[in-house]
Structures are given as C-alpha cells and as structure tokens.
Backbone as XML, in Angstrom:
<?xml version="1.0"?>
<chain id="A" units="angstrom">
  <residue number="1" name="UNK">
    <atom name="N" x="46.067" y="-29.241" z="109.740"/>
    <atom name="CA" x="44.866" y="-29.003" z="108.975"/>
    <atom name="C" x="44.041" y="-30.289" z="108.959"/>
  </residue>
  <residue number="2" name="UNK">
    <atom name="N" x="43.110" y="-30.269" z="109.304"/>
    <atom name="CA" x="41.898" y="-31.054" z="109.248"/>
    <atom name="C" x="40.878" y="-31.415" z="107.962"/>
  </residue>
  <residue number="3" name="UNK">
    <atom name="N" x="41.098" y="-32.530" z="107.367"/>
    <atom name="CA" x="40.411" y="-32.971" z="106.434"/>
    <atom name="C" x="39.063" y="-33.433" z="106.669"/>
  </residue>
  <residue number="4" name="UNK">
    <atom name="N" x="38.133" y="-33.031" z="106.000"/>
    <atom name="CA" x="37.091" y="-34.134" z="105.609"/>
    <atom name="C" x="36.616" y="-35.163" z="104.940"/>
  </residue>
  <residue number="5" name="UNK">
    <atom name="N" x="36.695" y="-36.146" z="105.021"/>
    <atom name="CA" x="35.830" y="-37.361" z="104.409"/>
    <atom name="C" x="34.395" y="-37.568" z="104.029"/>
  </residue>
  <residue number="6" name="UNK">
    <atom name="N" x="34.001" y="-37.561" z="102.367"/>
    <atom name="CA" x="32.301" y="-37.618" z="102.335"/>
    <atom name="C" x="32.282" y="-38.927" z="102.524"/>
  </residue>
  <residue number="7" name="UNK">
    <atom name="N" x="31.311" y="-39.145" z="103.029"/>
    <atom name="CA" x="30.685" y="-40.439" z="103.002"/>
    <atom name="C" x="30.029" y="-40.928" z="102.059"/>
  </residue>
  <residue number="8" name="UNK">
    <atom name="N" x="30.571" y="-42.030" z="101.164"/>
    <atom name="CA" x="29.882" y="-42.210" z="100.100"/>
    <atom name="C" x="28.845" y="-42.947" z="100.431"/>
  </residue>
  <residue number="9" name="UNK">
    <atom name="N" x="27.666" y="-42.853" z="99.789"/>
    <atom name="CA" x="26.288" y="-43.199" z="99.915"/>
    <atom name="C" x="25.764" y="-44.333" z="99.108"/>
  </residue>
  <residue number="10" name="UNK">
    <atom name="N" x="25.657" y="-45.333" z="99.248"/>
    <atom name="CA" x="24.714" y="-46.378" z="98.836"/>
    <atom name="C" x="23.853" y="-47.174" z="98.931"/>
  </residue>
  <residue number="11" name="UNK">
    <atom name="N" x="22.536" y="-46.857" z="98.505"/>
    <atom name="CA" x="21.048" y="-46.965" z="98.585"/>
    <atom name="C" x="21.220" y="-48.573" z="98.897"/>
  </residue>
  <residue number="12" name="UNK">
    <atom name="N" x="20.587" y="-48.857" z="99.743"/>
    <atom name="CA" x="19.806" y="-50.444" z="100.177"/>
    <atom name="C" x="19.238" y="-50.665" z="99.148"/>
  </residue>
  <residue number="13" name="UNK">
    <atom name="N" x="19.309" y="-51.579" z="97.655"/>
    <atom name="CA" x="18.143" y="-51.855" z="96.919"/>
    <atom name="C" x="17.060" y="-53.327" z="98.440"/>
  </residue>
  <residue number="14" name="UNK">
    <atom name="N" x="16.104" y="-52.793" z="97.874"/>
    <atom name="CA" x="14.499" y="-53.297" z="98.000"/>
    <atom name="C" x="14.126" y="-54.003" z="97.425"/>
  </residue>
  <residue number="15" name="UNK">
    <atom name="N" x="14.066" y="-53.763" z="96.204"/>
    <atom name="CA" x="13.422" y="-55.008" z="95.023"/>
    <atom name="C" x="13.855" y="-54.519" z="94.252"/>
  </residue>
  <residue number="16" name="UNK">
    <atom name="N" x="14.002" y="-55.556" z="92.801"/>
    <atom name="CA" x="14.631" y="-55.369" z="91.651"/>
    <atom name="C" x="14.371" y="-56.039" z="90.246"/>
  </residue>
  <residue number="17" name="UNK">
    <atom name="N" x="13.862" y="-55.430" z="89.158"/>
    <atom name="CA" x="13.754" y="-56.295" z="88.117"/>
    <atom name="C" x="14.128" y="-55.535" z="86.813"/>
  </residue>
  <residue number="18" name="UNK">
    <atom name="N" x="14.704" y="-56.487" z="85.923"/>
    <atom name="CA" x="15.455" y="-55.633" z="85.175"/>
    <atom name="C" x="14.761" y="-56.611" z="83.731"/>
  </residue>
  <residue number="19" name="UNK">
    <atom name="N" x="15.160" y="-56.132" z="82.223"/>
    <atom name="CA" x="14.703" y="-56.917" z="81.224"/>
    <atom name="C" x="15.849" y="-56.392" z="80.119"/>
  </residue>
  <residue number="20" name="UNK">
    <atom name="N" x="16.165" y="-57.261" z="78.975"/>
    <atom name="CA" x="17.193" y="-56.729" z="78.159"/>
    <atom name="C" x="16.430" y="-56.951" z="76.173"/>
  </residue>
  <residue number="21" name="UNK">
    <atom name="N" x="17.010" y="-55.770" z="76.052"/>
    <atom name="CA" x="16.395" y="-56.063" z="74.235"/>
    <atom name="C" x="17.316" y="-55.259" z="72.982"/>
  </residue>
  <residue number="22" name="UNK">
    <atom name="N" x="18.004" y="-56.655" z="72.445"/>
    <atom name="CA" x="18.917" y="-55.987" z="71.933"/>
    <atom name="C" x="20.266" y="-55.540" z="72.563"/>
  </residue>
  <residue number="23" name="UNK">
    <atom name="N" x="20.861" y="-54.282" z="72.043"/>
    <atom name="CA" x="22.224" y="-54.089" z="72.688"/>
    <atom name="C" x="21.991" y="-53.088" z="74.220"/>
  </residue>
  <residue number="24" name="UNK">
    <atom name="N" x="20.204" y="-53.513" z="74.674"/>
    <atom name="CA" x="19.959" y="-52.230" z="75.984"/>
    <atom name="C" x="19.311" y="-53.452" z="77.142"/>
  </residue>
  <residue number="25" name="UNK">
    <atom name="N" x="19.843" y="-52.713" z="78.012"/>
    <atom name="CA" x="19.220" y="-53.120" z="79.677"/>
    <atom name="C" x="18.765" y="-52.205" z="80.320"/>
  </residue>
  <residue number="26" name="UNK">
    <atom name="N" x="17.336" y="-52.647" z="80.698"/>
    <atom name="CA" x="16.598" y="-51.677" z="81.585"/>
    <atom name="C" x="16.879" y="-52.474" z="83.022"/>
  </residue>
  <residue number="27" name="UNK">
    <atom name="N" x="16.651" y="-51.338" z="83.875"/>
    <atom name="CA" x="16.464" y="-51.928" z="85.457"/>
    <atom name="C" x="15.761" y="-50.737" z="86.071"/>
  </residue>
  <residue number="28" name="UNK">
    <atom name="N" x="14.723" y="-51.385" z="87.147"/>
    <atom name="CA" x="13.539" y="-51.074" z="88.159"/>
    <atom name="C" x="14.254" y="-51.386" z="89.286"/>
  </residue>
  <residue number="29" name="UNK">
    <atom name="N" x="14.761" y="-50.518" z="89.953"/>
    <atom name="CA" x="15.149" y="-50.562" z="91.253"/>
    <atom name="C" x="14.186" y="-49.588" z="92.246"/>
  </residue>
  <residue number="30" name="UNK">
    <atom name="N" x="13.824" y="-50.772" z="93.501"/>
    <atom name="CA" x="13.073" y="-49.547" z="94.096"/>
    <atom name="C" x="14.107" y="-49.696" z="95.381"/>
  </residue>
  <residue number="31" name="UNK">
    <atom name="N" x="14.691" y="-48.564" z="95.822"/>
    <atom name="CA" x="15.573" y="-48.518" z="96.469"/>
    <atom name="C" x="15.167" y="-47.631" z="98.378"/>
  </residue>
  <residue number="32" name="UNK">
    <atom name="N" x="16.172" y="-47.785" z="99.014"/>
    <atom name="CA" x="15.719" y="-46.770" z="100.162"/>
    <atom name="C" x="17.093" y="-46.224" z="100.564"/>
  </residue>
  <residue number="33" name="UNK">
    <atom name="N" x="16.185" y="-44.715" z="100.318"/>
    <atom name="CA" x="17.371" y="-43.456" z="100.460"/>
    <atom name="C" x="17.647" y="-43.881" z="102.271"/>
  </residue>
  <residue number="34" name="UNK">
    <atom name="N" x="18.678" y="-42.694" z="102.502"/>
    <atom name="CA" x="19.393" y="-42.311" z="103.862"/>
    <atom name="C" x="18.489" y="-42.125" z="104.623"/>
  </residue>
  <residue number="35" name="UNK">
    <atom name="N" x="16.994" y="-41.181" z="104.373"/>
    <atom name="CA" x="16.084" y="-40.905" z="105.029"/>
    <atom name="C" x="14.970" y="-42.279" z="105.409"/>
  </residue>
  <residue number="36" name="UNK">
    <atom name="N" x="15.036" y="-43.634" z="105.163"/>
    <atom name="CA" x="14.442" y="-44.512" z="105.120"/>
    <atom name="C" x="13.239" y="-44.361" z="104.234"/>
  </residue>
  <residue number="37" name="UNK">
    <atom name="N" x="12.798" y="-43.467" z="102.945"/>
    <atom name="CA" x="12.083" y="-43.830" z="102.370"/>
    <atom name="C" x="12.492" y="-44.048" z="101.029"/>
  </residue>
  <residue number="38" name="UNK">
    <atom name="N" x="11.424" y="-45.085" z="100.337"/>
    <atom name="CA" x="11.749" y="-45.714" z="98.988"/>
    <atom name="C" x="11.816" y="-44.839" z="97.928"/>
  </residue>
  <residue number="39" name="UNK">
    <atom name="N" x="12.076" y="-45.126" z="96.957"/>
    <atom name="CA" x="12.060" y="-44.413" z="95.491"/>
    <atom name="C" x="12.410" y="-45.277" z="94.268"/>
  </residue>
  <residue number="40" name="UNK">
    <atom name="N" x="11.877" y="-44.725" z="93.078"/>
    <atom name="CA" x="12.022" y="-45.782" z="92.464"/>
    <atom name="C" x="13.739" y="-45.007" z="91.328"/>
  </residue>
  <residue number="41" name="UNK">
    <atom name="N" x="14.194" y="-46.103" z="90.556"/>
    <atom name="CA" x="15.285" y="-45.694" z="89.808"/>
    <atom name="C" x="15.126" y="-46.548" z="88.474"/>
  </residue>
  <residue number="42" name="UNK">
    <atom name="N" x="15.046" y="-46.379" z="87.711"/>
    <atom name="CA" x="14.920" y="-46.748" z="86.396"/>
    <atom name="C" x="16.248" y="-46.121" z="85.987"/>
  </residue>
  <residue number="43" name="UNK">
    <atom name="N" x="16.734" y="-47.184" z="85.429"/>
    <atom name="CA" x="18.531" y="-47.558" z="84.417"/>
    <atom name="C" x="18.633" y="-47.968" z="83.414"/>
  </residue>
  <residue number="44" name="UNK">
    <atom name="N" x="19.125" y="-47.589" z="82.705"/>
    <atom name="CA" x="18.389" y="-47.974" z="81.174"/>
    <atom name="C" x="20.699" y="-47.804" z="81.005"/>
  </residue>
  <residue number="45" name="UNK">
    <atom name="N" x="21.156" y="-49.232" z="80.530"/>
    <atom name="CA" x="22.592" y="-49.649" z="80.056"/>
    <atom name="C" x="22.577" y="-49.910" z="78.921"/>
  </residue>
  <residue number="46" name="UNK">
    <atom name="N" x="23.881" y="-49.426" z="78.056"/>
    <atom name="CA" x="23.081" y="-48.938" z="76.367"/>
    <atom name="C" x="25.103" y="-50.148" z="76.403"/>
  </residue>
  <residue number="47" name="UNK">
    <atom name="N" x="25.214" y="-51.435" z="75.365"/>
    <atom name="CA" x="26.365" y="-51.649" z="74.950"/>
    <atom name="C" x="26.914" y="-50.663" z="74.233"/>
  </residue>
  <residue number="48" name="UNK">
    <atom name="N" x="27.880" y="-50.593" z="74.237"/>
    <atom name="CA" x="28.962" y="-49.235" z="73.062"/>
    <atom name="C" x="29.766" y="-50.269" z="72.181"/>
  </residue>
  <residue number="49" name="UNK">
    <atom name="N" x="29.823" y="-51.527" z="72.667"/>
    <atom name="CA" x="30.342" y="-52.349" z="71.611"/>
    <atom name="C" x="31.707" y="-52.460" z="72.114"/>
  </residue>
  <residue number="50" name="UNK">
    <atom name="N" x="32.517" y="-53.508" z="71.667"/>
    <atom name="CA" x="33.396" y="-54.618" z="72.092"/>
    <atom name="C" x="34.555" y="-53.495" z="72.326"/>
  </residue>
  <residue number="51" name="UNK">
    <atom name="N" x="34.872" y="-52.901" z="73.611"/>
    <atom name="CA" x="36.047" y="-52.458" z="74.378"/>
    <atom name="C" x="36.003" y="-51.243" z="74.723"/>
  </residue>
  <residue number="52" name="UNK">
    <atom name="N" x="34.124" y="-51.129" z="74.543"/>
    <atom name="CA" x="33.978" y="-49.791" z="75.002"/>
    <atom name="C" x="33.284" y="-49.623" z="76.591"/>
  </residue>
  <residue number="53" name="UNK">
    <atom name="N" x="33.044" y="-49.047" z="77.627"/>
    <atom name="CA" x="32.295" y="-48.785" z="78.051"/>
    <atom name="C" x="30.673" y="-49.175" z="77.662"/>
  </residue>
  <residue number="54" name="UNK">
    <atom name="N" x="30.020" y="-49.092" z="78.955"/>
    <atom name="CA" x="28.586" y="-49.548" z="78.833"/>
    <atom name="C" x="28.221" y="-47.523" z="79.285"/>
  </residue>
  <residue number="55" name="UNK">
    <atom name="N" x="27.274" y="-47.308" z="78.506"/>
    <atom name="CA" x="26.600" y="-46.070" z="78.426"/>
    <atom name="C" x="25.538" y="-45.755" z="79.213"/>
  </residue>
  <residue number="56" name="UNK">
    <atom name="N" x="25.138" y="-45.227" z="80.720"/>
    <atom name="CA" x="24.124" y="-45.524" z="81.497"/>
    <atom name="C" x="23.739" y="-44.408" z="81.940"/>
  </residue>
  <residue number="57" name="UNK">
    <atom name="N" x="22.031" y="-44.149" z="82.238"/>
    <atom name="CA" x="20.988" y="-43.521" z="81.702"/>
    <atom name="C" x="20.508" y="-43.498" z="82.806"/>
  </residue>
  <residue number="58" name="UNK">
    <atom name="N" x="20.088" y="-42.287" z="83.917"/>
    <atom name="CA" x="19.058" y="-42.940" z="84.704"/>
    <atom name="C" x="18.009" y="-42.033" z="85.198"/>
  </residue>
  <residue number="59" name="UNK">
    <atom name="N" x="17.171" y="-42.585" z="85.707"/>
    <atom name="CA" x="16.125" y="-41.369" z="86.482"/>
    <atom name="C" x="15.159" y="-41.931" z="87.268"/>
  </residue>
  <residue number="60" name="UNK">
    <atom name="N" x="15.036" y="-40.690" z="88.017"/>
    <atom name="CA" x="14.994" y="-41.637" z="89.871"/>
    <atom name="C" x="13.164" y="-40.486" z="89.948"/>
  </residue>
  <residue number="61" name="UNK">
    <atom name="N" x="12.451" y="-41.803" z="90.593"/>
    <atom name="CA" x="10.755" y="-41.208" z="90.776"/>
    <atom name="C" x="10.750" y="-41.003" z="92.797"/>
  </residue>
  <residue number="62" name="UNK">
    <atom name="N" x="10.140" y="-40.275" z="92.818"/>
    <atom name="CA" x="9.946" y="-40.344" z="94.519"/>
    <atom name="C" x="8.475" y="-40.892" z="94.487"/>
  </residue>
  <residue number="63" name="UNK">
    <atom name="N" x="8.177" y="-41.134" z="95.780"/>
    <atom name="CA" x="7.179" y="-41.536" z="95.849"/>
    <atom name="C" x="5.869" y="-40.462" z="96.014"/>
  </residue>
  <residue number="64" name="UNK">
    <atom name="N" x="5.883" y="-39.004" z="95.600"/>
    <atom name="CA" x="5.254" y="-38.163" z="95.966"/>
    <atom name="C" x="4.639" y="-38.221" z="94.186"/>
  </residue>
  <residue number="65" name="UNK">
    <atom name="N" x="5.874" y="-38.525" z="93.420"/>
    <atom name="CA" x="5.955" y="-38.689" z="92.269"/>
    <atom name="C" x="4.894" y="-39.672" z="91.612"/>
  </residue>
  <residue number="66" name="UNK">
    <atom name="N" x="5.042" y="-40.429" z="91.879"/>
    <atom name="CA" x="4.464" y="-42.367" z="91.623"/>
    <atom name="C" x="3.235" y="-41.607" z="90.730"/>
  </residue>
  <residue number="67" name="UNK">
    <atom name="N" x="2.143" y="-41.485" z="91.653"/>
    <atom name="CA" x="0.631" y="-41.451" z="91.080"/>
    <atom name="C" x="0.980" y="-40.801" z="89.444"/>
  </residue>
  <residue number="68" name="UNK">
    <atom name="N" x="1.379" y="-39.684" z="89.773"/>
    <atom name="CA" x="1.596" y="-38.811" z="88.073"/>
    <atom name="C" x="2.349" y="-39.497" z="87.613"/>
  </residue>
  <residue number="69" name="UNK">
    <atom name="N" x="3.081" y="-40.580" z="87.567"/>
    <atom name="CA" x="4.212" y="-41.083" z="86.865"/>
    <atom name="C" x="3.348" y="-42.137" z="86.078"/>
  </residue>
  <residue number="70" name="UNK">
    <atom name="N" x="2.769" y="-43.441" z="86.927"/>
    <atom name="CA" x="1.641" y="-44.142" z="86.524"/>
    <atom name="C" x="0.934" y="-43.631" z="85.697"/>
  </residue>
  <residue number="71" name="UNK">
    <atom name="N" x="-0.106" y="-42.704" z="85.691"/>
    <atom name="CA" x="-0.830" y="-41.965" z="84.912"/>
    <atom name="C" x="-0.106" y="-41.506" z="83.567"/>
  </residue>
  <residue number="72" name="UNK">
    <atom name="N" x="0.705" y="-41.079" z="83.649"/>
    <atom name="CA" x="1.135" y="-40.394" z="82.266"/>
    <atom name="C" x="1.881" y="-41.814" z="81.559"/>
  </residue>
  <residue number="73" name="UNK">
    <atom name="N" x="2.624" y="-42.671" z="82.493"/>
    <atom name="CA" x="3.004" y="-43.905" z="81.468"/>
    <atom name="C" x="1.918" y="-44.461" z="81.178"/>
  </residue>
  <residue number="74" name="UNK">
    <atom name="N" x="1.005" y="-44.789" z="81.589"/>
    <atom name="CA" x="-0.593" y="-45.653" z="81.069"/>
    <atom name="C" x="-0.924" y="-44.492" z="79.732"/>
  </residue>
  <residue number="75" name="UNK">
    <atom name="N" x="-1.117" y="-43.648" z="80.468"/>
    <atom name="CA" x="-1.838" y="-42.703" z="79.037"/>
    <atom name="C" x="-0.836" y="-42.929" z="77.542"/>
  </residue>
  <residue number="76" name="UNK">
    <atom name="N" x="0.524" y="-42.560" z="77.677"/>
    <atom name="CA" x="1.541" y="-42.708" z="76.514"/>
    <atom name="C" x="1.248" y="-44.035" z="76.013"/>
  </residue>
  <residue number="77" name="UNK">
    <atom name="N" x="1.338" y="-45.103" z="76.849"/>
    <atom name="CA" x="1.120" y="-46.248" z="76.221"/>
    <atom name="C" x="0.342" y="-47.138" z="75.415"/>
  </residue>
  <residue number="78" name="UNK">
    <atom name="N" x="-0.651" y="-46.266" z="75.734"/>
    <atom name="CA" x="-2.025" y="-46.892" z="75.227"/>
    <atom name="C" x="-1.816" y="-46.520" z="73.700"/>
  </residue>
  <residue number="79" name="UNK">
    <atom name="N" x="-1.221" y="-45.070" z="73.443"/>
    <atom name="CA" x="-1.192" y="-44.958" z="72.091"/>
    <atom name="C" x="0.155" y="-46.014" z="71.090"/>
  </residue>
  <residue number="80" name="UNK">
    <atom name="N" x="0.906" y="-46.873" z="71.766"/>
    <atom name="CA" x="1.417" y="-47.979" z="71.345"/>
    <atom name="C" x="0.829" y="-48.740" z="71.184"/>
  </residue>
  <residue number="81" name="UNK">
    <atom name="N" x="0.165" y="-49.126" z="71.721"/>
    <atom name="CA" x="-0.617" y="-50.513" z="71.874"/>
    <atom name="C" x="-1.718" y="-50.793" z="70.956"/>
  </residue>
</chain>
C-alpha cells in the first residue's frame, strides 16, 4: 500500500512589521503564496499568562482585496481619531 505525503507549505515572508501593546502583538506580514503572488496576513498574539500558551488570531487579505480593505480601514478610523 502506497502512502501519501502532504507537503507542508510555508509562505516566503516578503516584508514584515509587527508592534506590541500591552499583553498583544500584532504582525503585517506580506507574504508569497505557492502561486508566486503576495498577500497580506495580519496576526494579532494575545499572552494567556505565565505557562500558558500564546493565543493567535489571524486573517489573510489578497491582493484583489487591498483597495476595499484600505478604504474601509481609513473610513473606521477616522471615527477614532
């Protein structure tokens, strides 16, 4: 009998910047899938506190995505500001 093996997959990061506040870490990864195009990944690492696991959050923009993504974070923000 003949097995298969997946190939596990891991994105080339591209660029990267991350910022921390409090017990959370964000990270901006713009990464490049299998298909050679970019995308972005936003990670947001939450502490659970001393012997726990780190709690991690994520969600990934394509680039078809971007324009509406921009737009709606500018618009939300403004009402912070």
């Amino acid at each position: 009998m003949e097995t298969s093996k997946k190939k596990s997959f891991s994105p080339k990061r591209v660029k990267s910047s991350h910022f921390r506040v409090a017990n959370r870490s964000y990270f901006l990864d713009i990464n490049l899938a299998s298909n050679d195009k970019k995308y972005l990944k936003i990670t947001r690492s939450l502490f659970m506190g001393e012997g726990n696991d780190r709690k991690y959050d994520s969600v990934v923009i394509f680039p078809e995505d971007i324009e509406g993504f921009q737009k709606s974070l500018k618009e939300v923000v403004s009402y912070i500001n």
